[in-house]
SELOTOR-761366 format. One line per field, with one value per atom (N, C-alpha, C): y, x, z; residue number from 0; atom name. Coordinates in steps of 0.001 Angstrom, whole numbers. Each point is the difference from the previous one (the first is absolute). Example, Ala and Ser with C-alpha at 12.3 -4.5 7.8 and 13.67 -1.06 7.14 Angstrom:
% residues 2
y	-5690,1190,1200,1050,1190,1090 $
x	13190,-890,900,-350,820,-770 $
z	7800,0,0,-720,60,730 $
n	0,0,0,1,1,1 $
atom	N,CA,C,N,CA,C $
This chain:
% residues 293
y	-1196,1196,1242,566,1922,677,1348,1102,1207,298,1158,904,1592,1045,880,986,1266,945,880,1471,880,1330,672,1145,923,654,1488,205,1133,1574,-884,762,728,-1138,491,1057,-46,1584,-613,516,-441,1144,-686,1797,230,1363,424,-57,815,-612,332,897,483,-753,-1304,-540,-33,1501,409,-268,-549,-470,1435,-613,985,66,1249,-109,-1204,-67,-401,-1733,-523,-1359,-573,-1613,-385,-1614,107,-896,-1381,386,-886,-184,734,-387,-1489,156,-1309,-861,220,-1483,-597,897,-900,-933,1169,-1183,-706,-360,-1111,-856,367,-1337,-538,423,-502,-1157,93,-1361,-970,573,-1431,-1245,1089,-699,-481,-1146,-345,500,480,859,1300,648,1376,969,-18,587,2136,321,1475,962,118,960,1370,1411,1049,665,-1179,363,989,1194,627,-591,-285,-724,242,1505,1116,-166,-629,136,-980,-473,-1078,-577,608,158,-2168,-539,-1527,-288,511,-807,312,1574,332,-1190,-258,-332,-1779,-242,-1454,-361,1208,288,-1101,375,-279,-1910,96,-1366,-901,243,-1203,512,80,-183,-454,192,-606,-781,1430,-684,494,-1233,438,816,909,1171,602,-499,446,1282,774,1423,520,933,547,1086,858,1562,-478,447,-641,1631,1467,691,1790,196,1673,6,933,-145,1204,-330,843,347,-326,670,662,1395,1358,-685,263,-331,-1364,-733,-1094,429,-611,-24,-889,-1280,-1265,-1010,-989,-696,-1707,-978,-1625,-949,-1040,-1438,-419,-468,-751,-1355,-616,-1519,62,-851,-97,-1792,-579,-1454,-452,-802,-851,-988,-432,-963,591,-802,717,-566,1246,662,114,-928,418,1408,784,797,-540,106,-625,1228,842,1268,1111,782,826,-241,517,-58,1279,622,1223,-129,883,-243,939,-334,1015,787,1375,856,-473,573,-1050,1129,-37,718,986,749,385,1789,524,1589,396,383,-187,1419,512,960,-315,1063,129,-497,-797,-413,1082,1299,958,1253,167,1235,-107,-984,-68,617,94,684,-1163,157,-933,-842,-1125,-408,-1649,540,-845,-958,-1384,-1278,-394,-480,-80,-1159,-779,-1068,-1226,-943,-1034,-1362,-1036,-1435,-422,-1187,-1180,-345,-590,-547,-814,-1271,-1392,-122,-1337,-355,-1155,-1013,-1998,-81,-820,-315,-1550,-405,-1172,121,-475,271,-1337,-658,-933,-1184,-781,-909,487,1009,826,-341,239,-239,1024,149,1122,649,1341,178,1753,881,905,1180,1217,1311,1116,-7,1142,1073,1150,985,1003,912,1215,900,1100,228,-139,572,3,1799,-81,1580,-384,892,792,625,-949,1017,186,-212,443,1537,439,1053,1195,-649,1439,-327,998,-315,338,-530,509,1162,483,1314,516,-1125,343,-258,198,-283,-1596,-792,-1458,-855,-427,-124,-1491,-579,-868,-967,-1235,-1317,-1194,-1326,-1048,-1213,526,-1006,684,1102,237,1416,-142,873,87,1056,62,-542,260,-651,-1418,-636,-1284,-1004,1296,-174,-533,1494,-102,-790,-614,-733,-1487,-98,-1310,10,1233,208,-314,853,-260,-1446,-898,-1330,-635,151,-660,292,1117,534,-649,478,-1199,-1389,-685,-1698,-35,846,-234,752,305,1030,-1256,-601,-1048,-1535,187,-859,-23,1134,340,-265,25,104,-1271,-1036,-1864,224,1000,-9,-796,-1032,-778,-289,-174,307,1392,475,1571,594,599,1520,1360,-5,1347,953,1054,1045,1449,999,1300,1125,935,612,-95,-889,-608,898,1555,1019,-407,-1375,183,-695,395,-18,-1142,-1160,-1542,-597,-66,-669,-1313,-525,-1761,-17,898,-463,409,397,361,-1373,229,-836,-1507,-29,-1021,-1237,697,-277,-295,1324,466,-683,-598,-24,-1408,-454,-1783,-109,1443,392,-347,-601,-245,1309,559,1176,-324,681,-272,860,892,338,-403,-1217,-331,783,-492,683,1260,184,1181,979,562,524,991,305,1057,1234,825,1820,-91,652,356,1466,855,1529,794,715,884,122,-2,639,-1655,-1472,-1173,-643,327,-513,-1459,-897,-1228,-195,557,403,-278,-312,-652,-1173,-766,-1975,-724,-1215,-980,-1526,-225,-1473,-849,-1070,-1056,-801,-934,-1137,-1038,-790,-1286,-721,-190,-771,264,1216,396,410,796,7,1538,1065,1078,2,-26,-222,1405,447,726,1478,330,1555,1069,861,896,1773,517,1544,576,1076,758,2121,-207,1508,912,194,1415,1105,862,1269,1200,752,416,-166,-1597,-273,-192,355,12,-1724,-969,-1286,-647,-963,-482,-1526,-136,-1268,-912,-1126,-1423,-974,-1192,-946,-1596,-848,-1477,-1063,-1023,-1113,-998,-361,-874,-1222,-1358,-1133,-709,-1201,-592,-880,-349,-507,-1688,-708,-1045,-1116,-881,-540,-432,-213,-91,-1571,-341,-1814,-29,-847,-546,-681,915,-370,-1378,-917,-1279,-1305,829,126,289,1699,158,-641,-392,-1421,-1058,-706,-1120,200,1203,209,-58,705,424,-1772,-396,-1233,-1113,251,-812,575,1150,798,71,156,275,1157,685,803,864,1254,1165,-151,-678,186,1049,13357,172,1487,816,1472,214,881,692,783,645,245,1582,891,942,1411,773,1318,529,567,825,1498,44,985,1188,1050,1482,270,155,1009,1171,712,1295,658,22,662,1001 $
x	843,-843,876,-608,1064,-1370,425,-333,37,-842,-405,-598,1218,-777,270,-1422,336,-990,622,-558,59,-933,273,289,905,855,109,-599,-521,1506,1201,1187,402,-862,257,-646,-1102,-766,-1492,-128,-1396,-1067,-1098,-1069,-287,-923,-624,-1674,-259,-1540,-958,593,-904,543,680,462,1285,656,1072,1127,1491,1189,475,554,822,1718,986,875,993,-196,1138,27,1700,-271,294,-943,-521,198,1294,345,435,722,141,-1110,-1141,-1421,-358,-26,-372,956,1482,972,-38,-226,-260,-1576,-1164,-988,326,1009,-68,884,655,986,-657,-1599,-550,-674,-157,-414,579,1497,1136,204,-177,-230,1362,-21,582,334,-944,74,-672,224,-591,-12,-1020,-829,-447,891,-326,-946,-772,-271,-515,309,208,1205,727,1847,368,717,801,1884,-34,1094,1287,-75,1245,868,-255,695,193,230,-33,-1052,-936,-1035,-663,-206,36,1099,1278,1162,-765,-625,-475,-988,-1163,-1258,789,860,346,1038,679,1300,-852,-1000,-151,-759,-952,-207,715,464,661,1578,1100,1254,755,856,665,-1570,-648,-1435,1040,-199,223,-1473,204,-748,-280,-676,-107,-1252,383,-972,-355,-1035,290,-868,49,-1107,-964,-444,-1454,-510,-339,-453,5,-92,21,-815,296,-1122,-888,-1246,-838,-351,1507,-141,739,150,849,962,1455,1228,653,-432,47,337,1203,313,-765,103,-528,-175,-778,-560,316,196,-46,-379,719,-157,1126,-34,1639,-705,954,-163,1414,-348,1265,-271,1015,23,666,-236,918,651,-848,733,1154,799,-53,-393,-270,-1033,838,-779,720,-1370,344,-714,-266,-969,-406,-681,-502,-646,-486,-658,-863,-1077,-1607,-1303,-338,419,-1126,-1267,-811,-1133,-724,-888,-641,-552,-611,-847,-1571,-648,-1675,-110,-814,-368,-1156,-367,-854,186,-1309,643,362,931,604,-133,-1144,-378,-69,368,564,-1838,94,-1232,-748,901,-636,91,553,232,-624,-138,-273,1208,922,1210,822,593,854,699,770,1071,580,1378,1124,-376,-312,380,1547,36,1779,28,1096,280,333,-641,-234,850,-62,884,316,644,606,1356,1033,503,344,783,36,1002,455,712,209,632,-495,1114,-184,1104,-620,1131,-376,-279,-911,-581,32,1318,-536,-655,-640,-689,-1202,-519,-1691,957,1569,271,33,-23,620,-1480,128,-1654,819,-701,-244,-639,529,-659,-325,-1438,94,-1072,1111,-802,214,-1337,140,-1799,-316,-642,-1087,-1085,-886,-924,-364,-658,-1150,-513,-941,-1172,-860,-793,-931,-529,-916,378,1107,431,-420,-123,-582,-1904,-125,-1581,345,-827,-286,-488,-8,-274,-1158,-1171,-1097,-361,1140,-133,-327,368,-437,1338,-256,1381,393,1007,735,-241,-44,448,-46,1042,506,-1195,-1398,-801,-936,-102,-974,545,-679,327,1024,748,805,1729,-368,981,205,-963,-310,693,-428,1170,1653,513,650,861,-836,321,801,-1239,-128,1934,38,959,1275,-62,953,354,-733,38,756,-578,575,1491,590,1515,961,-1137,902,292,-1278,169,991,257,1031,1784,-350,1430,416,-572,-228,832,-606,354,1566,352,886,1061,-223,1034,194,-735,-60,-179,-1389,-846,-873,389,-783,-627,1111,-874,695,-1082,226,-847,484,-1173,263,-1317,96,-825,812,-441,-73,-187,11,-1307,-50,-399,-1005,-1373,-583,-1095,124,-736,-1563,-729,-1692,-69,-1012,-1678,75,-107,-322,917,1276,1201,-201,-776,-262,-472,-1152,-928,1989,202,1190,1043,287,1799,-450,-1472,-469,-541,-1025,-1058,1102,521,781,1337,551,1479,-212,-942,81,786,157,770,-1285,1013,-718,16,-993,-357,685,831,463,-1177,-848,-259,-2121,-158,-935,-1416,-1118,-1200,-286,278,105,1104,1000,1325,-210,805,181,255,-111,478,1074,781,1685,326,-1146,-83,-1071,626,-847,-1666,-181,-1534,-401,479,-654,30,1292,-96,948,-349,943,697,1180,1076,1281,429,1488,-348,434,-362,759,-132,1096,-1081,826,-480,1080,-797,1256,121,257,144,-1325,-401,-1058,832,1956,624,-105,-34,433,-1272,111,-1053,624,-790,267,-625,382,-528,266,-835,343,269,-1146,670,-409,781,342,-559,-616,71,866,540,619,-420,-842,-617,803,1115,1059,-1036,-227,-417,366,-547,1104,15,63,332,-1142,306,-1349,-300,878,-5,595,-487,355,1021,1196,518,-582,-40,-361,1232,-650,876,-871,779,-871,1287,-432,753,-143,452,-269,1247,-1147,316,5,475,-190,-1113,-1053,-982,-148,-342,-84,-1142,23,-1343,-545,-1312,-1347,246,180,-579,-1429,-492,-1705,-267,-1484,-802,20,-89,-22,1432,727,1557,-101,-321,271,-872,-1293,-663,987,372,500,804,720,1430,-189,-1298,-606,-224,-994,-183,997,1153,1322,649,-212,1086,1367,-44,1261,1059,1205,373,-42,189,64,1242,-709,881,1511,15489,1303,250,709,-110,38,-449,179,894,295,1196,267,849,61,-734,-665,-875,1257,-894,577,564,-443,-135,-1080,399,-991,-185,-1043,-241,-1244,303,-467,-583,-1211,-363,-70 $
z	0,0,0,-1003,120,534,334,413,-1032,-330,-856,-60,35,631,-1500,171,-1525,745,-480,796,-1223,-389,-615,550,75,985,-632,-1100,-80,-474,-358,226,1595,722,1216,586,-498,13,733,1356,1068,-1013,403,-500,1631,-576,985,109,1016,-1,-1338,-738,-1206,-1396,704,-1170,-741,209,-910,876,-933,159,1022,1018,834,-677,383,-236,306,1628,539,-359,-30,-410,1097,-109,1149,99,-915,-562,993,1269,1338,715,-163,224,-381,-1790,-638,606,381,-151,1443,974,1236,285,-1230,43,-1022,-582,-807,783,705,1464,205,531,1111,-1045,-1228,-692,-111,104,-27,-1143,-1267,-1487,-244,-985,-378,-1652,-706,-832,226,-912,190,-1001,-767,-1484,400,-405,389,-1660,139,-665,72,-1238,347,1285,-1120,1057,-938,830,-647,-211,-1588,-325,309,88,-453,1081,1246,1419,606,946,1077,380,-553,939,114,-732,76,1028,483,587,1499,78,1172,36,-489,432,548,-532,-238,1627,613,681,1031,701,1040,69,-996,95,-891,-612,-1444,353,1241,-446,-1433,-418,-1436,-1407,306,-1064,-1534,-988,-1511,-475,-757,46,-2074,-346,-1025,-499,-902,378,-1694,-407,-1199,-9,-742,-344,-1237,870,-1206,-843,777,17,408,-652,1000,1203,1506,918,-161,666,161,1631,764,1089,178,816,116,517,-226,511,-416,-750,-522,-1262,-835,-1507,-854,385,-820,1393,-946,814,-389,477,-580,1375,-862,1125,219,1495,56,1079,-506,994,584,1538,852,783,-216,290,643,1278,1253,-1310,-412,-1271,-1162,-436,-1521,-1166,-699,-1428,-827,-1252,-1460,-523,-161,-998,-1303,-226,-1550,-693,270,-808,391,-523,460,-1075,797,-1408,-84,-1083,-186,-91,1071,-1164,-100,-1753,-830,886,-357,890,-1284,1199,-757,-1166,-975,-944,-29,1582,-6,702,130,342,1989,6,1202,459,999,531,1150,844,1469,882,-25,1299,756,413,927,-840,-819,-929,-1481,-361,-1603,-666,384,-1013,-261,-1523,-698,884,77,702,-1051,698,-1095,987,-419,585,364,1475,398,-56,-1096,-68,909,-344,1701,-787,920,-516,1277,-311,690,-2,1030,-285,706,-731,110,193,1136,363,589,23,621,725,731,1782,86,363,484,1999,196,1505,626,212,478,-390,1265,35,-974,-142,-986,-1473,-301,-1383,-924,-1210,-392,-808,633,-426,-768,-727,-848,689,703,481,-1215,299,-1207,1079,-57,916,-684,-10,-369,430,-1048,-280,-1436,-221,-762,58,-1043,-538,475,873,934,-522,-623,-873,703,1099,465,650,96,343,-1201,-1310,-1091,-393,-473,-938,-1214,-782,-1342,-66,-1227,-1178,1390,-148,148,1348,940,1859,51,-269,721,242,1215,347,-777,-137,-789,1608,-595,527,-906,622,-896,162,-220,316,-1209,-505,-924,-656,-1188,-756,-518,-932,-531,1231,1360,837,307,-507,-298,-1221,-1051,-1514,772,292,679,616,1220,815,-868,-1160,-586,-622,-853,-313,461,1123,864,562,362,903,-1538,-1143,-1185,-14,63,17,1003,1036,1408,-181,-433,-372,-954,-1024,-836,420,567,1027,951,618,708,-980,-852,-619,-793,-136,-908,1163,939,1499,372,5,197,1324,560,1572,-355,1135,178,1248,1109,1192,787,682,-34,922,836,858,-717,-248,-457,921,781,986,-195,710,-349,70,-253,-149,-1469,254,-1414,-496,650,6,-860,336,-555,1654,-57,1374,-92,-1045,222,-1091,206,-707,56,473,-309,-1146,-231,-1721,-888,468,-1558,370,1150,431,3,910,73,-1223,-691,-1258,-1314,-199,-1370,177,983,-198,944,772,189,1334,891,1359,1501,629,1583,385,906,505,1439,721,1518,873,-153,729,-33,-747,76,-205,893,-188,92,1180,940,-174,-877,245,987,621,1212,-668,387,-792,-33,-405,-293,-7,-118,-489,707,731,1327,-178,-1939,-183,-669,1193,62,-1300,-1027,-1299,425,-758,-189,-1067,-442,-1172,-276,1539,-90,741,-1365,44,-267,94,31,-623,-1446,-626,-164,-237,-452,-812,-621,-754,711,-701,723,732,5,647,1400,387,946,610,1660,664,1076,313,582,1198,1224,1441,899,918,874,-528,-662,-607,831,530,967,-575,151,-447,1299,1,1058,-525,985,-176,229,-457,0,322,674,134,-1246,-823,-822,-1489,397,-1221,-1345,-963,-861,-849,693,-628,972,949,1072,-424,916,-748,660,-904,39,-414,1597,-318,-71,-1086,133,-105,865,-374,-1265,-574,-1227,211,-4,-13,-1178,95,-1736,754,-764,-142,65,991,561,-821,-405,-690,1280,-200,700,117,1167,584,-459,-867,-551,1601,-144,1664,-72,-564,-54,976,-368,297,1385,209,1217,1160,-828,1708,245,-1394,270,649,156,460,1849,98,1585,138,-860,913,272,-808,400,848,652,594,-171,-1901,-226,904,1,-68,-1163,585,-1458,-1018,-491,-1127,147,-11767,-607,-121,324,-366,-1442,-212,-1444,-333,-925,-569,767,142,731,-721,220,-515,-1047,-898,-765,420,1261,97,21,668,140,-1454,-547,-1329,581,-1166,415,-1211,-325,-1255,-92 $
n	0,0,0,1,1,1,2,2,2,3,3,3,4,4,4,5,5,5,6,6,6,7,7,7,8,8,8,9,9,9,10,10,10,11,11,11,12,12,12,13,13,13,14,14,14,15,15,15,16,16,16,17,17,17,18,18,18,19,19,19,20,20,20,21,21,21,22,22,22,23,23,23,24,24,24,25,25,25,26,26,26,27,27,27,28,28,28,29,29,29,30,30,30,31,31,31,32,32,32,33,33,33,34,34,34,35,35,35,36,36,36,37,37,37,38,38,38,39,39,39,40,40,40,41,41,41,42,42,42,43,43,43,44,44,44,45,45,45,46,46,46,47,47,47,48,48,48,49,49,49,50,50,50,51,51,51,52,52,52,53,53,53,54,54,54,55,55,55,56,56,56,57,57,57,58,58,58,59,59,59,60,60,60,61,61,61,62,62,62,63,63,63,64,64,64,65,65,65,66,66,66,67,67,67,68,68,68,69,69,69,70,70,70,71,71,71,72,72,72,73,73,73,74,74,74,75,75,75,76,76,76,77,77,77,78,78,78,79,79,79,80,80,80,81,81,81,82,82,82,83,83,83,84,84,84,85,85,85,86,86,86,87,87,87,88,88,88,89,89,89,90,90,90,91,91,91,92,92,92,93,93,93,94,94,94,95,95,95,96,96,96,97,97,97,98,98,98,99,99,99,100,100,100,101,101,101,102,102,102,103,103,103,104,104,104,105,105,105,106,106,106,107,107,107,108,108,108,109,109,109,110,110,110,111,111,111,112,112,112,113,113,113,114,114,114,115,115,115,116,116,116,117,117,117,118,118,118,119,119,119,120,120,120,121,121,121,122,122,122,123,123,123,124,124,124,125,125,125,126,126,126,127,127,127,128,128,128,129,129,129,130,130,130,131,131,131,132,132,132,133,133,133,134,134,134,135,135,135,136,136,136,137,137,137,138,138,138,139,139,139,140,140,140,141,141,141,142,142,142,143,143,143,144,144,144,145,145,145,146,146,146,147,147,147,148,148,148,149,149,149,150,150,150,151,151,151,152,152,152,153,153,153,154,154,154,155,155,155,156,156,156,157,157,157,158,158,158,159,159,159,160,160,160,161,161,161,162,162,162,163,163,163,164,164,164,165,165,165,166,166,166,167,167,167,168,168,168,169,169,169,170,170,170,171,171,171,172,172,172,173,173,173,174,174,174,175,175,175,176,176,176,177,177,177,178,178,178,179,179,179,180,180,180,181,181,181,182,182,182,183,183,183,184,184,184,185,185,185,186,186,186,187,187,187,188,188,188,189,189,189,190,190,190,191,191,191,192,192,192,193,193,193,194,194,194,195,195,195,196,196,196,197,197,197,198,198,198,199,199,199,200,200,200,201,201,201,202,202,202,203,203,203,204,204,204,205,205,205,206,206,206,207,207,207,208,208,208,209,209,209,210,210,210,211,211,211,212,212,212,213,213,213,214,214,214,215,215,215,216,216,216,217,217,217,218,218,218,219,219,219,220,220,220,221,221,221,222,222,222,223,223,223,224,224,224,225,225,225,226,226,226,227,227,227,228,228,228,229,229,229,230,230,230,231,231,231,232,232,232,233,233,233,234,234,234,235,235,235,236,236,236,237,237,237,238,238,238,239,239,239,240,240,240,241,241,241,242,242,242,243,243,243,244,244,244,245,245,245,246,246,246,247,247,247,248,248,248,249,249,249,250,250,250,251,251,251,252,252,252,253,253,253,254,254,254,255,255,255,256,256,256,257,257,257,258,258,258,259,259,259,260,260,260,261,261,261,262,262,262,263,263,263,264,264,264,265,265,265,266,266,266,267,267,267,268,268,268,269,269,269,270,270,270,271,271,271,272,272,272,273,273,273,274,274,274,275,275,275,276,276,276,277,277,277,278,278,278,279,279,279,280,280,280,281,281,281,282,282,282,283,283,283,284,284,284,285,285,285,286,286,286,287,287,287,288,288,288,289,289,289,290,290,290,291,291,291,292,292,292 $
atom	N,CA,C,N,CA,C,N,CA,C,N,CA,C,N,CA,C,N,CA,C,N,CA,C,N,CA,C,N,CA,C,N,CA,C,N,CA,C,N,CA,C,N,CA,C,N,CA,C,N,CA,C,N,CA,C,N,CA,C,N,CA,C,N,CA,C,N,CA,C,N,CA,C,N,CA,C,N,CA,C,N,CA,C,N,CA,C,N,CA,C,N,CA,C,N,CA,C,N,CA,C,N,CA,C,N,CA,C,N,CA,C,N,CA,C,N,CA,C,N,CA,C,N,CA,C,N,CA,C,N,CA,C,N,CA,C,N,CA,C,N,CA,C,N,CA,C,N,CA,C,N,CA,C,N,CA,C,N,CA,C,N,CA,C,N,CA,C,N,CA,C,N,CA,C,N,CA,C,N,CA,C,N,CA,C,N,CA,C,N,CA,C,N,CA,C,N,CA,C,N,CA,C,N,CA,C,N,CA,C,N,CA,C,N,CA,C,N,CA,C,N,CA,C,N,CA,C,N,CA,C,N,CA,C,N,CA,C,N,CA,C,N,CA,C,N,CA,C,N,CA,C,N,CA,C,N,CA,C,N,CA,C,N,CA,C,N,CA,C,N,CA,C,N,CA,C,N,CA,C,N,CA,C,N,CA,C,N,CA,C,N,CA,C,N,CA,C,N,CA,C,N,CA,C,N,CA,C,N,CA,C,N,CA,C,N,CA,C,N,CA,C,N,CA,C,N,CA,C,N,CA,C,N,CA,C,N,CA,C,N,CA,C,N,CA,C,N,CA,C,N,CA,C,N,CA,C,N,CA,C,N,CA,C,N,CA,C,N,CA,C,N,CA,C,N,CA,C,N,CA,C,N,CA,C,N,CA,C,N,CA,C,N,CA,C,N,CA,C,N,CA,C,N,CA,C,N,CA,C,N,CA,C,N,CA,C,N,CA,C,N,CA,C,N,CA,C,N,CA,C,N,CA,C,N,CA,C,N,CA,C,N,CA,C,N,CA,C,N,CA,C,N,CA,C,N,CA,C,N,CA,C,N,CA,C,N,CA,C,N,CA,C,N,CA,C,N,CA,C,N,CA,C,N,CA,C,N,CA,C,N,CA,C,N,CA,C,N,CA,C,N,CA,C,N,CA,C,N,CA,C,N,CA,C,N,CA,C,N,CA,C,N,CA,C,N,CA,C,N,CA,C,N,CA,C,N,CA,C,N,CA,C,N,CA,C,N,CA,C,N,CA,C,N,CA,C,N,CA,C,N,CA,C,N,CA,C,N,CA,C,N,CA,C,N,CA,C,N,CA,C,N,CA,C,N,CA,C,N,CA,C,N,CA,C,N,CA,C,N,CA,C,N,CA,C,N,CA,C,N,CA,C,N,CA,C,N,CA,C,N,CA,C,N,CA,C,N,CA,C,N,CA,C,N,CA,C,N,CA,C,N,CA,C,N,CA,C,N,CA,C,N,CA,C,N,CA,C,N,CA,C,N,CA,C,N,CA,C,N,CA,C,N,CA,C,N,CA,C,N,CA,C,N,CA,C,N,CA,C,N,CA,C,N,CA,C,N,CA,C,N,CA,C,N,CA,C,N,CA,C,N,CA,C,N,CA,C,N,CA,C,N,CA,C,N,CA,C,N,CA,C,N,CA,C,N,CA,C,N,CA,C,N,CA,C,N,CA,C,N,CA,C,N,CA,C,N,CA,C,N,CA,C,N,CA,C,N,CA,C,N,CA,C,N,CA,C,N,CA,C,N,CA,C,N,CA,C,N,CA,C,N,CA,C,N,CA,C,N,CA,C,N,CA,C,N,CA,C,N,CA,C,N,CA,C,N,CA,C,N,CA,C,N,CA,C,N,CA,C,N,CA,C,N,CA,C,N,CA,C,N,CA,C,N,CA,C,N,CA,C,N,CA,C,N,CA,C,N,CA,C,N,CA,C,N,CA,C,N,CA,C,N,CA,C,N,CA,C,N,CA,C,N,CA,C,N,CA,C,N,CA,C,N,CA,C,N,CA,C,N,CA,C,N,CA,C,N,CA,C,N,CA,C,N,CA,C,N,CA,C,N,CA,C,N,CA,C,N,CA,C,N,CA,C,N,CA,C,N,CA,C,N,CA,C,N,CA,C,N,CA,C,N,CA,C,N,CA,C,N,CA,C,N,CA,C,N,CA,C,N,CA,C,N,CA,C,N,CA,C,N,CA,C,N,CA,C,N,CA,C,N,CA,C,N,CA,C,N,CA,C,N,CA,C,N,CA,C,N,CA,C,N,CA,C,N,CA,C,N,CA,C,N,CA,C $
């Protein structure tokens, strides 16, 4: 079993009560609540690339973590240059890629303003470790475009369940299965920041992914959204997923354990077993290195 924590950290930037990014960075904020998860990996998104800032969040719980990072984007928070994803690993990680991906084809107006806005480029990246006894499994952490954050022309807000965000969506899950493919992921968590309201119909439905956080998901995001998630392969199995309510923070981190997946004893089996009173029954190659887009 590993431990798997991803936080979206905002370039280190808490809001305030009206919503908007404060100056100061708050960056040892996020890394001591990310100690207290005690991950064994650790999927950061909306890291600012340009600095340390991954070695900080990583210092305190992941000693000697291999650490791979990239810029995906310009930010759209004050004091922040650009924005990406970095992964940091008790294990070591071969890097295998990064995924761009497309921005949807539709009109991208500010949710509260109706004024124009450039879509900021989102993605993944991938990376496989051998873990042990779980075996050598595939991290692909990142982000995804936020469309419920704009409306159309005509005020209606965008989502990946209907309408033209639906197109979309469809689109998109097609790029991934084949990004996916082009990479030889096969078994894999994919975590992060999956910015839709109900990422099972997409991660789940569209792409053939176990949901870790089941029926019920817990909030992740002060205004009770469930957005930063964690799926997996059918091999495997995600237990014990943790939210941790940072005060502050506008995306709370989450942590889950993920096991490899046990086959099921047939009930048939397990009487016979009661009425006999049986008893119960390599590292990988070294990181490429920091890149930096």
């Amino acid at each position: 079993m590993i431990s798997i924590a991803f936080a979206n950290v905002a370039g280190g930037r808490f809001v305030d009560s009206t919503g908007n990014y404060v100056d100061e960075d708050r960056t040892a904020d996020f890394g001591r609540a990310l100690a207290r998860l005690r991950p064994d990996v650790l999927i950061v998104t909306e890291l600012d690339p340009s600095g340390d800032q991954l070695e900080r969040l990583t210092a305190a719980a992941m000693p000697d973590a291999r650490l791979v990072r990239h810029a995906f984007s310009d930010s759209h928070i004050p004091g922040v240059r650009r924005l990406g994803v970095g992964i940091a690993s008790s294990y070591p990680l071969v890097e295998l890629d990064r995924i761009d991906l497309p921005n949807p084809s539709i009109d991208f107006l500010h949710w509260r303003t109706g004024e124009p806005l450039v879509a900021h480029g989102k993605g993944f990246l991938v990376v496989r470790g051998d873990f042990g006894a779980l075996g050598e499994v595939d991290i692909v952490g990142g982000q995804v475009c936020p469309i419920h954050m704009f409306r159309s022309a005509e005020g209606v807000e965008y989502t990946y369940r209907e309408g033209p965000g639906r197109e979309a969506g469809e689109q998109l899950a097609e790029y991934l299965r084949e990004a996916f493919a082009a990479r030889g992921v096969r078994r894999a968590i994919v975590a992060g920041d999956l910015n839709m309201p109900n990422p099972e119909d997409f991660f789940g439905k569209s792409l053939g992914l176990v949901d870790a956080f089941g029926n019920q998901p817990p909030a992740t995001t002060p205004d009770g959204r469930s957005i930063d998630r964690l799926f997996t392969t059918p091999d495997l199995v995600a237990r014990e997923v943790e939210v941790l309510r940072l005060p502050g923070a506008d995306h709370f981190p989450v942590v889950c354990r993920v096991d490899r997946r046990r086959p099921e004893v047939p009930a048939s089996d397990r009487v016979r077993s009661q009425d006999l009173a049986r008893p119960p029954a390599r590292p990988t190659s070294r990181p490429r290195g920091i890149s930096r887009g």
